[in-house]
Each structure stands twice: as C-alpha cells, then as structure tokens.
N, C-alpha and C positions, 0 to 999 in steps of 0.2 A: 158777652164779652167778645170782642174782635177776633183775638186773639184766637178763642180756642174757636171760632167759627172758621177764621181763615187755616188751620191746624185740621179739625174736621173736614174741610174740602181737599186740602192736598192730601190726605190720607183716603178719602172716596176717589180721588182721580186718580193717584198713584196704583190704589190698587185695581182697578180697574182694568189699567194698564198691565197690571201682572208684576210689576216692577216691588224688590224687595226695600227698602229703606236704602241696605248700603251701596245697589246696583243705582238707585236711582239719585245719590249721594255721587255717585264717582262719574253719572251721567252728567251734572251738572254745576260738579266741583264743589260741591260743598259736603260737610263730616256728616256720616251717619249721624252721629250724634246731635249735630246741629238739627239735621231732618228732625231725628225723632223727639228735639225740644218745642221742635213748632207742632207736629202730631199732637202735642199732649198742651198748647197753648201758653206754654212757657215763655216762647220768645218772642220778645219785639222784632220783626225782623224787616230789612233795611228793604225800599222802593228797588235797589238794584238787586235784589237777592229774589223779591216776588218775581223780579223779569225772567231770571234764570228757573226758577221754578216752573213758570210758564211757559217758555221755551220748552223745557226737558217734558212739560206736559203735552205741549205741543198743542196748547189754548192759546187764546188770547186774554186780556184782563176782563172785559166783556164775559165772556165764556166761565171764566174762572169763577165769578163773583154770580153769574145766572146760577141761581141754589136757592132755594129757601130755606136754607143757614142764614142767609142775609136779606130775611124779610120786613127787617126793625125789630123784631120782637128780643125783649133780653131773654139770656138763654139759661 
C-alpha cells in the first residue's frame, strides 16, 4: 500500500536526519500529528504537502521515492 510506503520513508528520512516528529512538524508547518498519521500510513496526503515534506528533507521527489519500499512489490 502507498501509503504506508510513502509513511515508511519519511520516517527512515526524518530519522536519519535526527529530527523528532514535532521539530520536523514546525520545520515545515504542518501538526505533529498530521506527521505522525502519515508514519503510520493513515493519510492520504496532498501533492503540495509531499513538496513540503521534501523540502524540510531536503530531497528531491527522485531521492525520495529511490527506496525499495517502492519496488512494485505489495507490502
């Protein structure tokens, strides 16, 4: 499922980066909470919210999506 793939990577990028949920929530304006909905695959989340995400990860979409989270395989 997308979802918790694209959830699964922002939570390997973020942490990576050292960044807590809610620091990396006020880096790029959106709620903890929202963050930790997509963490866990929950949310649909909108084409301009992935940009901000990328941004505060400081990837690109390319970068983002390089994983084999999103190798085709269902998960």
């Amino acid at each position: 499922m997308i979802r918790k793939q694209v959830g699964q990577r922002l939570k390997e990028l973020r942490t990576k980066l050292g960044l807590s949920q809610e620091k990396f929530g006020l880096e790029v304006g959106l709620d903890r909470t929202y963050i930790a909905s997509i963490e866990r695959g929950r949310r649909n989340v909108s084409i301009l919210n992935l940009e901000k995400i990328w941004k505060g990860l400081k990837v690109t979409p390319k970068e983002f999506f390089n994983s084999t989270l999103f190798n085709g395989d269902e998960q």
